[in-house]
N, C-alpha and C positions, 0 to 999 in steps of 0.2 A: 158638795156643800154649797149652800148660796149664800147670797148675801145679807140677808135677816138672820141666816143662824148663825152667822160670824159676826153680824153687831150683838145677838145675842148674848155668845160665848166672852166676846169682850165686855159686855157690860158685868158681865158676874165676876168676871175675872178682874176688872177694875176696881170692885166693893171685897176683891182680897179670895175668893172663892180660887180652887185648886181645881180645874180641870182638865180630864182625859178625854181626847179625842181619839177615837179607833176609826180607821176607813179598812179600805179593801185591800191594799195593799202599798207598797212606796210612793207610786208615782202620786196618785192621789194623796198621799200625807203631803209631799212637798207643796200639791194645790193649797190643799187646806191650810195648812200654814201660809202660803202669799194670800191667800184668800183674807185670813184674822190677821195677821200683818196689817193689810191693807183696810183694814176695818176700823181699827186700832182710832181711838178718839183724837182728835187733836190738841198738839199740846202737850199731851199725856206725852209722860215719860215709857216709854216700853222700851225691850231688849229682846231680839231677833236670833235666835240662834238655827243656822242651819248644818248644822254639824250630822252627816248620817249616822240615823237611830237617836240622834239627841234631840230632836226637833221642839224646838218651843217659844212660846211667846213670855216673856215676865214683864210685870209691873213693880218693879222696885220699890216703890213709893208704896204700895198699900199688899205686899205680899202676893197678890195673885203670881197663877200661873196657866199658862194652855201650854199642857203636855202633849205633843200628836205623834200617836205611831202607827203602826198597820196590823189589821189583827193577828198575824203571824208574827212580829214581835214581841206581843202580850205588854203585860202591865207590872207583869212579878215586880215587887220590892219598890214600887209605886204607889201612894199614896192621893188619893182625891177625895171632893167634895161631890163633885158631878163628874156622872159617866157620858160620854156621845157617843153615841154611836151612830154611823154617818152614814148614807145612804146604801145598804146591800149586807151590811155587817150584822147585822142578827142575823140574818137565814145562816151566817158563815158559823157562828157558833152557839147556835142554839143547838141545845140537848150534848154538848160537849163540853170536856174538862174544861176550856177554855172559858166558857162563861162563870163557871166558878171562880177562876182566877180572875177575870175581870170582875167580878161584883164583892172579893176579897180588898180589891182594895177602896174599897169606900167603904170598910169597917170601921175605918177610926175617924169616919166625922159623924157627927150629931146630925147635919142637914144633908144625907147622903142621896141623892138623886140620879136616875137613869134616865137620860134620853134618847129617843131613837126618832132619827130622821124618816 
């Protein structure tokens, strides 16, 4: 991940937007996360959780959230607005159950979006 797609992801996430971030695997979620951590506006109220498998960024004040796992933990029983997929992570689950499950859960927003790095 760099760091335009981490002001990115924070700026959506700021306007209240629910987002999943998929990488390659852990070591890389933990990046990703210090990465949008570190991106995080100033000022701004956010909530840093690094708890393994629970990784995430909130914005209290306006509901957002950056969900990050790895694609082998999947998305099951997750809900978003925007998908990320972060640099290597399509080749990993293209034409596999997996993408199913991840494009499951951006069934229940209205502005459901796929990114891929």
């Amino acid at each position: 991940m760099n760091r335009y797609a981490a002001a990115g992801i924070n700026a959506d996430a700021f306007k209240g937007k629910r987002i999943i971030v998929v990488t390659q695997d852990t070591t890389l979620s933990r990046e990703a996360l210090d990465q949008i951590a570190q991106a995080a506006p100033l000022g701004v109220d956010v909530t840093v959780r690094r708890a393994n498998g629970a990784e995430r960024v909130s914005y209290p004040t306006t509901g957002g959230e950056v969900i990050i796992r790895s694609h082998r933990q999947g998305t099951r029983g997750v809900s978003a607005d925007v998908l990320y997929l972060d640099e290597g992570v399509d080749a990993l689950v293209r034409d596999t159950h997996a993408w199913e499950s991840l494009c499951a859960s951006l069934n229940g927003s209205q502005h459901a979006e796929v990114i891929r790095s």
